[in-house]
C-alpha positions, -999 to 999 in steps of 0.1 A, spaced: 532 -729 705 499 -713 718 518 -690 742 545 -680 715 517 -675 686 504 -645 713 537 -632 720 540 -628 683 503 -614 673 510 -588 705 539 -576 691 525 -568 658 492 -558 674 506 -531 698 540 -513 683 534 -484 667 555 -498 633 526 -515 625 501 -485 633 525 -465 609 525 -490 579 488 -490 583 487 -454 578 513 -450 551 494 -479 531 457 -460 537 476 -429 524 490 -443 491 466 -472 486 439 -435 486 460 -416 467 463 -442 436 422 -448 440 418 -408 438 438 -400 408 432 -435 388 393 -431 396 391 -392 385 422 -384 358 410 -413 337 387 -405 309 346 -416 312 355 -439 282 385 -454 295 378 -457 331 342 -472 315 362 -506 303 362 -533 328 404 -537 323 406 -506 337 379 -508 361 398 -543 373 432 -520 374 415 -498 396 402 -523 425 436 -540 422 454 -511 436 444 -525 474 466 -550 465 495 -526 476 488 -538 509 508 -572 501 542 -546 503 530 -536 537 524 -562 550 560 -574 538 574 -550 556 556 -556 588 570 -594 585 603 -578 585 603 -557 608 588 -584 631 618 -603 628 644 -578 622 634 -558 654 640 -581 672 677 -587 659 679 -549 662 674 -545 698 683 -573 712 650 -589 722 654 -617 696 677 -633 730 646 -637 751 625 -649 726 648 -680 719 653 -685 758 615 -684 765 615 -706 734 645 -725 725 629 -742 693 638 -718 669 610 -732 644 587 -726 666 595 -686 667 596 -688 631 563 -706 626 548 -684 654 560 -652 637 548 -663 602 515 -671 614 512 -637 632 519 -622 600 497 -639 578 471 -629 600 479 -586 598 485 -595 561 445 -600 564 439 -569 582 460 -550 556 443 -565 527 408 -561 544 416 -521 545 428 -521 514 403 -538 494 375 -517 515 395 -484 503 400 -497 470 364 -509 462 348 -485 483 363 -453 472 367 -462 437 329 -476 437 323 -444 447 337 -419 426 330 -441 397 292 -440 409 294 -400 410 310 -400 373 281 -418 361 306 -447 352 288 -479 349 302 -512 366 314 -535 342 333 -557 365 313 -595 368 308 -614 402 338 -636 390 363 -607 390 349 -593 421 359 -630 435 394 -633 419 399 -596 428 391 -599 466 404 -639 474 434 -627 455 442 -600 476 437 -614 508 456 -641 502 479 -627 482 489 -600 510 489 -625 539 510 -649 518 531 -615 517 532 -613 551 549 -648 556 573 -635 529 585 -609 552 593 -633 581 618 -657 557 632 -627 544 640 -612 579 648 -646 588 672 -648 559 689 -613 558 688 -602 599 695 -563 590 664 -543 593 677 -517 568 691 -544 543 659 -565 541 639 -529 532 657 -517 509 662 -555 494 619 -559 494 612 -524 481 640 -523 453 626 -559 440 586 -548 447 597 -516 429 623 -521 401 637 -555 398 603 -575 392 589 -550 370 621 -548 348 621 -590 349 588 -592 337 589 -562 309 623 -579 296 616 -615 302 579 -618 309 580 -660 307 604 -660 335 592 -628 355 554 -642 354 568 -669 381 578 -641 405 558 -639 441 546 -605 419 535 -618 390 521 -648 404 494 -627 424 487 -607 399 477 -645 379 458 -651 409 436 -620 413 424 -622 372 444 -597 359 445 -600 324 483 -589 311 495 -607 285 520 -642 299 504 -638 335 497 -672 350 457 -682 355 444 -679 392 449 -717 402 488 -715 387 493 -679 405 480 -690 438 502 -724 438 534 -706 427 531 -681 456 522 -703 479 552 -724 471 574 -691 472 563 -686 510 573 -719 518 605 -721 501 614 -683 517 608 -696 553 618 -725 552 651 -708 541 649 -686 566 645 -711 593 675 -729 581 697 -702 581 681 -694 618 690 -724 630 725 -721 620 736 -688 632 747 -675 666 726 -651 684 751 -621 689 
């Protein structure tokens, strides 16, 4: 297990897939910070709400690090090297639980430089705007456990779903249209159903206040369940399928 767990943490340390989610996710992660921090009125950007909005935007991480549990399994599928990986280690849970553990920890990197951007910069240019803080202790808490555990949670999510789908391009497309569109439009139509989305359910866990979200305990319990269900799904359907 040891030996496999390696493998799998050198694979996400030392491609340069991971360096370029990094990136992308710095990029946008600074761009939201930017524009929320300085287009926003003194007033506005004065309520704590909107000051929680603000430090929750590091919680974009939890896409990218989604998308590096993908691409960790759905690589491998891609070019072949998935074939070695069983022969060196013919327990196929064992792959799975190494790769999900790999992932949970870059999930923590992601949400580390996330959270720093997103606190950091925003701290910042709210401090140069003359903005007062109006954020308590407790929401600096929910804010920063929820996103750290939020986004490695995220990255476990990304390993069923590669696990479950196999096509790198198919699982992308399938995370980003539900991240972007699909859980959004569940939760403006049917917001008692869409509140027990993965989505949703972080959002419960990191305090934000939108009206049907789940509390912090609920939100951390229903995604943790959702990480389970989605790899243990994945390592069923793993088990069952040929290599070709």
């Amino acid at each position: 297990m040891i030996p496999q767990l390696r493998a799998e943490v050198l694979k996400v340390r030392s491609t340069r897939t991971t360096l370029g989610l990094v990136l992308g996710m710095a990029a946008l992660i600074l761009l939201f910070v930017i524009l929320t921090a300085l287009l926003t009125s003194v007033n506005e950007m004065g309520q704590r709400d909107q000051q929680r909005d603000l430090y929750s935007i590091g919680s974009f991480a939890g896409l990218f690090a989604a998308l590096a549990g993908i691409m960790l399994v759905t690589g491998e599928y891609r070019y072949g090297t998935i074939r070695p990986t069983y022969l060196f280690t013919p327990k196929r849970s064992t792959v799975l639980v190494a790769k999900v553990a790999a992932s949970l920890v870059a999930g923590l990197v992601f949400a580390l430089i996330g959270e720093i951007l997103s606190v950091g910069v925003g701290g910042v240019i709210l401090n140069e705007r003359s903005i007062s803080i109006a954020l308590t202790h407790h929401d600096y808490w929910l804010l920063t456990i929820g996103t750290l555990i939020g986004t490695a949670l995220w990255g476990g999510i990304g390993v069923g779903v590669g696990m479950i789908v196999r096509n790198q391009v198919g699982a992308i497309i399938g995370i980003l249209a539900w991240g972007f569109v699909i859980q959004n439009l569940l939760f403006g139509l049917a917001p008692t159903v869409g509140r027990w989305t993965p989505d949703s359910a972080q959002n419960g866990m990191m305090g934000m206040t939108d009206s049907h979200l789940l509390d912090p305990g609920p939100g951390a319990v229903v995604l943790v369940g959702w990480t389970i269900a989605i790899c243990i799904a994945g390592a069923v359907m793993a088990a069952r399928r040929d290599v070709s």
